[in-house]
C-alpha positions in Angstrom: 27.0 119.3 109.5 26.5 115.7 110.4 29.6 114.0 112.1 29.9 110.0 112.5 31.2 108.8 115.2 33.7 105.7 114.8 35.0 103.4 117.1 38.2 101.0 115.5 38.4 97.9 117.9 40.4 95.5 116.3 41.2 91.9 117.5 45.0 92.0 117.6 47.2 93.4 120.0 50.6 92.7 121.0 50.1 93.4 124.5 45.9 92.2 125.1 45.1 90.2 122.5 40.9 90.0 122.2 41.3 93.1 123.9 37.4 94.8 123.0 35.9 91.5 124.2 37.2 91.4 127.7 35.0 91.5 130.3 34.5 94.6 132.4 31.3 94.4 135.0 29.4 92.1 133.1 29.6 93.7 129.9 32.6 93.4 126.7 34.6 96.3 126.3 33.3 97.5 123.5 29.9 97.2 124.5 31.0 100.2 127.7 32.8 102.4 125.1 30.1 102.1 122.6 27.6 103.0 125.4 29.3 105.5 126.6 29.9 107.2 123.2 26.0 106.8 122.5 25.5 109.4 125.2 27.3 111.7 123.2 25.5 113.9 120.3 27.2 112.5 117.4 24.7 112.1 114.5 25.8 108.1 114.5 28.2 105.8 115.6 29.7 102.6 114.2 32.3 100.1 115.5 34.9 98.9 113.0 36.5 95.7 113.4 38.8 93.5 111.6 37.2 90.7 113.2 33.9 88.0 113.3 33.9 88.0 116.7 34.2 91.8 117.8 31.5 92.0 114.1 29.0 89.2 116.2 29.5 90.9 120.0 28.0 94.9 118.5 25.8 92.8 116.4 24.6 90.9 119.8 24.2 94.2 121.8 22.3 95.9 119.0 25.2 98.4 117.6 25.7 99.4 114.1 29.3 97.7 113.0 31.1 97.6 110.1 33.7 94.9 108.8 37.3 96.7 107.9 40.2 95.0 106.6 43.4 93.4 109.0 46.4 95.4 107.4 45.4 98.5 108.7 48.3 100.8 110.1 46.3 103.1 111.9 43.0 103.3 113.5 42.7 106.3 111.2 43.1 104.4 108.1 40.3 101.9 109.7 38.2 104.9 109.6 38.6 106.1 106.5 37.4 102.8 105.0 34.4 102.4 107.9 33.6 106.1 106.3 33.3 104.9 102.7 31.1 102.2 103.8 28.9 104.3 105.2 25.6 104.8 102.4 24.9 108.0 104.3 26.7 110.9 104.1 28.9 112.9 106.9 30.8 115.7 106.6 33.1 115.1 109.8 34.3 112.0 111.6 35.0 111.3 115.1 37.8 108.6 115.9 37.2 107.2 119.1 39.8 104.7 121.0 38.2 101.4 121.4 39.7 100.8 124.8 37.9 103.7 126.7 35.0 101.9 128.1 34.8 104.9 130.4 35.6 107.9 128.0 32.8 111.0 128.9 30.6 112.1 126.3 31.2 115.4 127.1 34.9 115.6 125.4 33.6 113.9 122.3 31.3 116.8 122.1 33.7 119.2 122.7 35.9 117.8 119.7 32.9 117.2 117.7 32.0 120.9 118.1 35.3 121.8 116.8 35.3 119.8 113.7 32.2 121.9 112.5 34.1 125.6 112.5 34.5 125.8 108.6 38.3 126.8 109.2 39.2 123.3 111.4 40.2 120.4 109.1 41.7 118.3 112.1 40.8 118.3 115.7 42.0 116.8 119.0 42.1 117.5 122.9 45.1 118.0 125.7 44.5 118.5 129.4 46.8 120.5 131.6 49.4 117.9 133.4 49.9 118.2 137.0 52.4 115.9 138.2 56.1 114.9 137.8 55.1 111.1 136.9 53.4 112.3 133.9 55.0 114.4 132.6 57.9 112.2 132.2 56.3 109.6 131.8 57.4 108.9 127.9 53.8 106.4 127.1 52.1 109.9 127.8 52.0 111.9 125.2 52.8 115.7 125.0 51.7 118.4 123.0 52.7 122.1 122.4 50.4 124.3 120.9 50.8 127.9 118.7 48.7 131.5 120.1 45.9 130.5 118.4 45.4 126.6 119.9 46.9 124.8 116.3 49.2 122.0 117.3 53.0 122.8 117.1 54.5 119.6 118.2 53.8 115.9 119.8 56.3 114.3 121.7 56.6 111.4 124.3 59.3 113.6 126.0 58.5 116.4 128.1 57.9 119.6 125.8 59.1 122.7 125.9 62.6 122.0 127.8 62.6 124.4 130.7 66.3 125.8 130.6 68.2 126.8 133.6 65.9 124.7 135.6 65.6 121.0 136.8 62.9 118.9 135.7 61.5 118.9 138.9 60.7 122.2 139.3 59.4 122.5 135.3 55.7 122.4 136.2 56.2 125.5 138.2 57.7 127.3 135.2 55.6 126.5 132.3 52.0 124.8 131.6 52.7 121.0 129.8 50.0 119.9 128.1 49.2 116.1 127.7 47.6 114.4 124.6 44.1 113.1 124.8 44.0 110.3 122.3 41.1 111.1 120.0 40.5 112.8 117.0 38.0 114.6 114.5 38.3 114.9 111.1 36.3 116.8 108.2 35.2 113.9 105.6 37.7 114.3 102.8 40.5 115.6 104.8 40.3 111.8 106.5 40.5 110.4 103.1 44.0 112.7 102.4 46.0 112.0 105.7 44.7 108.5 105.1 47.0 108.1 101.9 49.9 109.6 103.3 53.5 107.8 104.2 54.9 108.0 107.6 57.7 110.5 107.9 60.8 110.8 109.7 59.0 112.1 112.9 56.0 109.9 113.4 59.0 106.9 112.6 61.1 108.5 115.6 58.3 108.9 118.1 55.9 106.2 116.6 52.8 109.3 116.5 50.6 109.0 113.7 49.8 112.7 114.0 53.3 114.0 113.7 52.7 112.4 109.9 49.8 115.0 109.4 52.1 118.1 110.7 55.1 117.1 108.3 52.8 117.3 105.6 51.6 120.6 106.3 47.9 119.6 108.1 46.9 122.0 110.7 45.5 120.4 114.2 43.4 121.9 116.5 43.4 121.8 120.0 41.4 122.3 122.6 42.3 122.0 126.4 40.1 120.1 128.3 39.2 120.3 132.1 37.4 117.0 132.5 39.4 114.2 134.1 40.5 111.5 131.5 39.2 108.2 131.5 41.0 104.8 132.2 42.3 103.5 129.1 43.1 99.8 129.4 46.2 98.9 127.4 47.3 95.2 129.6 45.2 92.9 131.2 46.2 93.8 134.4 44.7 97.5 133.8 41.6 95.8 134.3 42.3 95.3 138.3 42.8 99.0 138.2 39.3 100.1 137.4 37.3 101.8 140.4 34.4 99.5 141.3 32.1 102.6 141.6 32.4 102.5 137.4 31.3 99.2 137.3 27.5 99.8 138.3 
């Protein structure tokens, strides 16, 4: 099974505008996440923008891009077209946030080996949560999952609600799991969730993946142990980053 690797980086964003092209260490944004998912053993990647200058920069630095339209909802639907673009043909899609300049190859591996079991038509990862801040924290995300690792439930508040107990003593009762924000698809089950509506839940917690559970889409999960990445979603996430990841 040969699974593409995509990387949506548009140019708009209410809170970082031009966001891919900021500078981290010397190098665009995009140009660290698309390095970092090269090291990875996807069959191929490709960067799909909305945008000449994010199209010029992967150009530049000798990645493959493709040019998607601006009225995307989701980076999901931004895949789905990059996908049809593609003359060669994949069976599975990786969707990988283009604002992890520092995301570890070995958990796009881990979700690319899930999206090859014949029975796993979705795919994405949590990690265990371990402190108060984040787990009620509502811009984390939360997942519950069923005996057999299929998603049951997102949510940006704390899930299950531990009764008889105050939240903070809840991670001493129960394991919360939080959301690690990529996904894997097979093929054609990208182009069906692609042409779905939002739904009453993904409205009320703005989660694209709650749209894919209230139409009947299983997700599988797997937990990882590796210690997520630095996302940057302002400009002043950028101050954040260890200078040890800038070498």
């Amino acid at each position: 099974m040969r699974v593409l690797g995509i990387i949506p980086a548009r140019y708009g964003s209410t809170r970082f505008p031009g966001k891919p092209l900021a500078m981290i260490g010397g190098k665009t944004m995009i140009h660290r996440t698309y390095d970092q998912v090269m090291k990875s053993s996807l069959d191929s990647v490709i960067v799909a923008t909305d945008d000449q200058r994010i199209f010029d920069e992967v150009r530049d630095f000798g990645g493959q891009v493709v040019m998607t339209r601006s009225d995307h909802r989701s980076g999901t639907d931004r895949c789905r077209e990059a996908l049809d673009a593609m003359h060669d043909e994949y069976q599975a899609v990786v969707n990988i946030q283009g604002d992890e300049p520092f995301i570890d190859p070995r958990q796009i591996d881990a979700l690319a080996e899930l999206i090859r079991h014949d029975d796993v038509e979705l795919a994405t990862l949590v990690k265990v949560i371990e402190d108060q801040e984040t787990l009620l924290n509502p811009n984390v995300v939360k997942a519950v999952l069923d005996k057999d690792g299929n998603a049951l439930y997102f949510s940006r508040h704390p899930i299950p609600f531990v009764r008889g107990t105050s939240p903070e003593s809840w991670l001493q009762q129960t394991v919360f799991y939080q959301h690690i924000g990529m996904y894997a698809y097979k093929s054609n089950t990208l182009r069906r969730v692609a042409s779905l509506l939002p739904g009453q839940l993904e409205q009320a917690e703005s989660l694209e993946q709650l749209r894919w559970l209230e139409n009947g889409f299983r997700i599988r999960v797997a937990v990882s142990d590796i210690h997520s990445s630095i996302a940057i979603d302002t400009p002043s996430d950028l101050n954040k980053i260890p200078k040890e990841l800038l070498l």
